[in-house]
C-alpha positions as CSV (number, residue, x, y, z in Angstrom):
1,X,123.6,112.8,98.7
2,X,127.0,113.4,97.3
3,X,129.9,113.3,99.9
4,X,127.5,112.1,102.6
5,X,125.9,108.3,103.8
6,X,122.5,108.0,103.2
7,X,122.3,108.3,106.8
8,X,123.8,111.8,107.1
9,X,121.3,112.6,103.9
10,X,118.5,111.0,105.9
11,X,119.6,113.0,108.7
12,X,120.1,116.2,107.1
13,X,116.3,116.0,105.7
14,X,114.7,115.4,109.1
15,X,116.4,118.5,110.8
16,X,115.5,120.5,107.8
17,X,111.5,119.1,108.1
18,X,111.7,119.4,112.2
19,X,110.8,115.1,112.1
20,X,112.1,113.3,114.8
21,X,112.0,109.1,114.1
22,X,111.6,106.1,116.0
23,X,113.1,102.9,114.6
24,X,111.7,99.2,115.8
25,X,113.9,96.4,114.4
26,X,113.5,92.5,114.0
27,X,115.5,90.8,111.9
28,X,118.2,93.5,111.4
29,X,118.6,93.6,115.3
30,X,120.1,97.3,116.1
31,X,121.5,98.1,112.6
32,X,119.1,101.0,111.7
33,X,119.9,102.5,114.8
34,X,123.6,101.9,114.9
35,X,123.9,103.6,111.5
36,X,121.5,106.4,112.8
37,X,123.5,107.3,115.9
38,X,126.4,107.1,114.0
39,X,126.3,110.5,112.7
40,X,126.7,113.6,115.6
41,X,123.9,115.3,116.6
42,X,121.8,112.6,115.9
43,X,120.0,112.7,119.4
44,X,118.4,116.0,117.6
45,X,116.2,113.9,115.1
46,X,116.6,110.3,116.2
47,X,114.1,109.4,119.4
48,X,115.5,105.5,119.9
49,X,113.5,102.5,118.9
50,X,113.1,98.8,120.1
51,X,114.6,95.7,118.7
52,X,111.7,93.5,118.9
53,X,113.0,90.5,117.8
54,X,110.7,87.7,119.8
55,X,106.9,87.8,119.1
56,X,106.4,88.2,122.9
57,X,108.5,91.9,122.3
58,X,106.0,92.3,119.4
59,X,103.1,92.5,121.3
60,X,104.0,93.6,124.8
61,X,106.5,96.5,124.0
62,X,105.1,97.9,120.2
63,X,101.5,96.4,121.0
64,X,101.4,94.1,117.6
65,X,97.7,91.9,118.0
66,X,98.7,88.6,118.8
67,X,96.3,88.0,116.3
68,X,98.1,89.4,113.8
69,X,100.8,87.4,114.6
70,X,99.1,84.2,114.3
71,X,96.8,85.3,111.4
72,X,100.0,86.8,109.3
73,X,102.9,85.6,111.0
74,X,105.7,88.0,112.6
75,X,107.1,88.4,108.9
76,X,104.5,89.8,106.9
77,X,103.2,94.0,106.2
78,X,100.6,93.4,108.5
79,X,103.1,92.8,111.5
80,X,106.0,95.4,109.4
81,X,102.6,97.9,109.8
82,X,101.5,97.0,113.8
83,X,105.2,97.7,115.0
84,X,105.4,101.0,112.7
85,X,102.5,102.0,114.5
86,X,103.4,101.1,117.7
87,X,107.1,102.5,118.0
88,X,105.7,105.7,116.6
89,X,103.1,105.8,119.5
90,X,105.3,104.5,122.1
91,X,108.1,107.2,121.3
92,X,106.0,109.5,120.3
93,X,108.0,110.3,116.7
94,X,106.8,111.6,114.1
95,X,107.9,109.4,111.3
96,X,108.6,105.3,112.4
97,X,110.8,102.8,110.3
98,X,110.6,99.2,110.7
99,X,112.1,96.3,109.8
100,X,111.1,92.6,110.0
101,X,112.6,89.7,108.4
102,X,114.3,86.7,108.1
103,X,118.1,86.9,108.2
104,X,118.7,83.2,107.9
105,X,120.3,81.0,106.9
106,X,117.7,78.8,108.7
107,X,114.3,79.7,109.5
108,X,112.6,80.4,106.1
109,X,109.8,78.0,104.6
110,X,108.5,77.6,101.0
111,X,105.8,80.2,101.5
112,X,108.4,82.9,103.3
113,X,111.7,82.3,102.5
114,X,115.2,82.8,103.9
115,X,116.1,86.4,102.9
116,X,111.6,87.8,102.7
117,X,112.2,91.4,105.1
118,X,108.9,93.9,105.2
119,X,109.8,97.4,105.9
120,X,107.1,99.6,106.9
121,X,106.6,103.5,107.6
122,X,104.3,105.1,109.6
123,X,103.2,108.8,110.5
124,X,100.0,110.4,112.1
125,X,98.6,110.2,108.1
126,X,100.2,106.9,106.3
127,X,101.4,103.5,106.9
128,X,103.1,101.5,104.3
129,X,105.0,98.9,103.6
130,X,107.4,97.4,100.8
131,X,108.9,93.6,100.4
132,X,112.1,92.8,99.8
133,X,113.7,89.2,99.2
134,X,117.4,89.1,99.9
135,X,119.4,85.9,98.7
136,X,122.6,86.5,100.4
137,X,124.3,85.6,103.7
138,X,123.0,86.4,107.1
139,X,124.7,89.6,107.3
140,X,123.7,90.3,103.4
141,X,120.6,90.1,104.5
142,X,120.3,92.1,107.6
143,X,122.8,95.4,105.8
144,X,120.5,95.0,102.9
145,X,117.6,95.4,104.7
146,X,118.6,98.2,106.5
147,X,120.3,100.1,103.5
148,X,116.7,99.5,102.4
149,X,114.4,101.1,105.3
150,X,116.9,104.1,105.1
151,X,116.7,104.7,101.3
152,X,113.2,104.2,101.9
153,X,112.7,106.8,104.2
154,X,115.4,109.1,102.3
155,X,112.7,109.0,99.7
156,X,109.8,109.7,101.8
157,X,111.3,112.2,103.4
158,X,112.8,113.9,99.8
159,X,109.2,113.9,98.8
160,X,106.2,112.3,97.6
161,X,106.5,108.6,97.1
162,X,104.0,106.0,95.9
163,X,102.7,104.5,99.2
């Protein structure tokens, strides 16, 4: 990755593969894909996504159970996994990264707390998650989780990773 942002690398690595992504956001609202379509030519690997930041957006747009919302709560892998799915679906991409979190500074509990972000990846053959707890400022948070989801898929896409 020398002398390019890991999302130039990221990039690089889906034109070389012929992948096209799909990005659904919560807590990071837009980052992913502002960093993304920040490199030219990116509309050559880089389908759009949805920032699904209300549960409501959850369900009717990327088709998250409600369920699963009530069950695990719109912070959790199971969620992370439903949107994965169902931006992959919706756009039709053959790789999806998500993101859902809590940002803060309010909003956490003792059980999820300020700074808990899933990130999920989906294809036609895996879906998987890892969890991350941030303890920084809002904007920590949210650049941390995206730095994350796009090292995370730099890895995927580099090669195998533990899923």
């Amino acid at each position: 990755m020398s002398g390019q942002t890991l999302e130039q690398a990221v990039g690089r690595l889906l034109l070389a593969l012929g992948m096209r992504v799909a990005v659904a956001e919560s807590c990071t609202g837009g980052l992913i894909m502002h960093r993304l379509t920040n490199v030219p030519g990116s509309s050559r690997y880089f389908l759009g996504g949805v920032v699904a930041y209300a549960d409501e957006a959850k369900m009717q747009i990327l088709g998250v159970p409600e369920e699963t919302l009530a069950v695990h709560g719109a912070v959790s892998a199971e969620t992370a996994q439903a949107m994965a799915e169902g931006v992959r679906r919706l756009l039709g991409a053959d790789v999806a990264l998500v993101v859902t979190g809590i940002a803060g500074p309010t909003g956490g509990t003792p059980e999820k707390p300020v700074g808990l972000t899933y990130i999920a990846l989906a294809t036609a053959e895996t879906n998987f998650w890892r969890k991350y707890w941030w303890m920084g400022s809002r904007l920590h948070n949210k650049e941390a989780s995206a730095e994350a989801a796009l090292k995370l898929l730099h890895d995927w896409l580099s090669g195998p990773i533990a899923t």
